[in-house]
C-alpha positions as CSV (number, residue, x, y, z in Angstrom):
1,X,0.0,0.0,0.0
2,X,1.3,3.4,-1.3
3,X,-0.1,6.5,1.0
4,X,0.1,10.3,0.1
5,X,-1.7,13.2,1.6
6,X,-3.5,15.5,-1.5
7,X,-4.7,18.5,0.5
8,X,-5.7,19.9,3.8
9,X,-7.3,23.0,4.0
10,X,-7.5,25.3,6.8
11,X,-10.6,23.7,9.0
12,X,-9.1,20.6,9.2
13,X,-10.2,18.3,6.5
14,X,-7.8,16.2,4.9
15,X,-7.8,14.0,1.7
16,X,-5.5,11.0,1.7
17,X,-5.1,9.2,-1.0
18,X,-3.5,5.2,-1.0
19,X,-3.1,2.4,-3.3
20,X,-4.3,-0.8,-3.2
21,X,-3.4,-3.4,-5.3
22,X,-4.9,-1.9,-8.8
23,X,-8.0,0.3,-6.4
24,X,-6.9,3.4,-5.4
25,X,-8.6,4.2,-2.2
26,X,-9.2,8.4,-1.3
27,X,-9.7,8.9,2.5
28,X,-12.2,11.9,3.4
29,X,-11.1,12.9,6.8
30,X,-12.6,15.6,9.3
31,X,-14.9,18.1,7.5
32,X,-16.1,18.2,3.5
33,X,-16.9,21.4,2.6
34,X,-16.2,23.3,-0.9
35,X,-12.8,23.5,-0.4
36,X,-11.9,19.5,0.9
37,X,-14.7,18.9,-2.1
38,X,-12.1,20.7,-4.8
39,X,-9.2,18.8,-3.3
40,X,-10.9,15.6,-3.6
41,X,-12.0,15.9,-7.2
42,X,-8.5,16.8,-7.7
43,X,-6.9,14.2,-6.0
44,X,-9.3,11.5,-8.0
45,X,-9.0,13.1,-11.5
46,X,-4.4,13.2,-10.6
47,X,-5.2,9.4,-9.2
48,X,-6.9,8.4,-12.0
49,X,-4.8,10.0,-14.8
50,X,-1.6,8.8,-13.1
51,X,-2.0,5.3,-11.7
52,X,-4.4,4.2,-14.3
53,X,-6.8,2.1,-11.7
54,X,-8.9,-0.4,-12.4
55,X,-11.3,0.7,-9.1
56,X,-11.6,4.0,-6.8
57,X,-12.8,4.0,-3.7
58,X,-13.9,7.1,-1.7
59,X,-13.4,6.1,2.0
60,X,-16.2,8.5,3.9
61,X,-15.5,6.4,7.2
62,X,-13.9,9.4,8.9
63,X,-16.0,12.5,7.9
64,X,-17.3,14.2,10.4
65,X,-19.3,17.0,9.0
66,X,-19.8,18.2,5.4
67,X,-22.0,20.6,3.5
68,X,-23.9,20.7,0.7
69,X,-20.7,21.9,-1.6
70,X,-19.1,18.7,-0.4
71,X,-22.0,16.4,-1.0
72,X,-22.1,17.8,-4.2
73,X,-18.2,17.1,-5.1
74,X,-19.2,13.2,-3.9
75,X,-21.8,13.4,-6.8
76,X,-19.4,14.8,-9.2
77,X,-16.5,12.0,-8.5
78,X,-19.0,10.2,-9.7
79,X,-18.2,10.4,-13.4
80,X,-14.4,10.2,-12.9
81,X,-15.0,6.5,-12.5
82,X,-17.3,5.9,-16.0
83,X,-13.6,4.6,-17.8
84,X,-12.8,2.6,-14.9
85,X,-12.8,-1.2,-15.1
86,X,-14.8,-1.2,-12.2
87,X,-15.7,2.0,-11.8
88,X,-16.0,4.2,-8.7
89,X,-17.3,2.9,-5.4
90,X,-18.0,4.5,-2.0
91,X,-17.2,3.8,2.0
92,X,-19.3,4.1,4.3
93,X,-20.7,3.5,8.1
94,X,-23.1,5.4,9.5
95,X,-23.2,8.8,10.5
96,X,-22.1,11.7,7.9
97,X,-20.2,10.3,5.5
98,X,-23.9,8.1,4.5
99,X,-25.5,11.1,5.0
100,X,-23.4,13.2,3.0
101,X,-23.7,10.8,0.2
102,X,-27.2,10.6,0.6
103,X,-27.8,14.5,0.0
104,X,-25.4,13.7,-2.8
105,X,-27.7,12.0,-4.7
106,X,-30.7,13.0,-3.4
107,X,-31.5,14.8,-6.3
108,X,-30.7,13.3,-9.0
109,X,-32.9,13.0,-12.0
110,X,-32.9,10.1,-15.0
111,X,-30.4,11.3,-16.4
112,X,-28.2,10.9,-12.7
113,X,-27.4,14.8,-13.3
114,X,-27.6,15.9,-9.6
115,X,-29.0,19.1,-9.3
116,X,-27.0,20.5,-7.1
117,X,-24.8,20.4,-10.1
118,X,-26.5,22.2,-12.6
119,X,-28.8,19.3,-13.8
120,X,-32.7,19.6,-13.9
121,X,-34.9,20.0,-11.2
């Protein structure tokens, strides 16, 4: 297993990214807000171009809070995975990391466009 930090910003969250086997594995830690939501597109867009994958993983395990701007970013990792052999899974217990993904895709229409992201009501 391979382990390097991608960001932290200033109210403590912190996006860790690590390698296992051919999944690649992106640790949400603390707080996602618009900021930790930027670094972890970021970090899964550099993952993906650079290691190639075959999976990602977006561990929520540790998220303690989050906002709609970081739901949001969960929502739009979402079609980062489309290319991947087995595309782009998520981590979760309970608490708010499943919440958080949740409000993700809470509203997303037929087309899987969540709103929050400029799709249709």
């Amino acid at each position: 297993m391979t382990a390097a930090t991608a960001g932290l910003d200033g109210k403590g969250a912190s996006i860790r990214v690590s390698t296992e086997g051919s999944t690649v594995v992106i640790a949400v830690e603390h707080r996602l807000d618009a900021v930790a939501g930027q670094s972890l597109l970021r970090a899964a867009l550099d993952a993906i171009e650079s290691q190639q994958p075959e999976r990602v993983e977006i561990d929520l395990r540790a998220l303690q809070d989050y906002d709609g701007d970081g739901a949001a970013a969960l929502a739009a990792c979402r079609s980062l995975g489309t290319g991947l052999a087995e595309g782009l899974h998520y981590r979760t217990g309970r608490g708010p990391g499943r919440e958080a993904l949740l409000v993700a895709y809470q509203d997303a229409d037929e087309t899987g466009e969540p709103e929050a992201l400029g799709g249709p009501a």
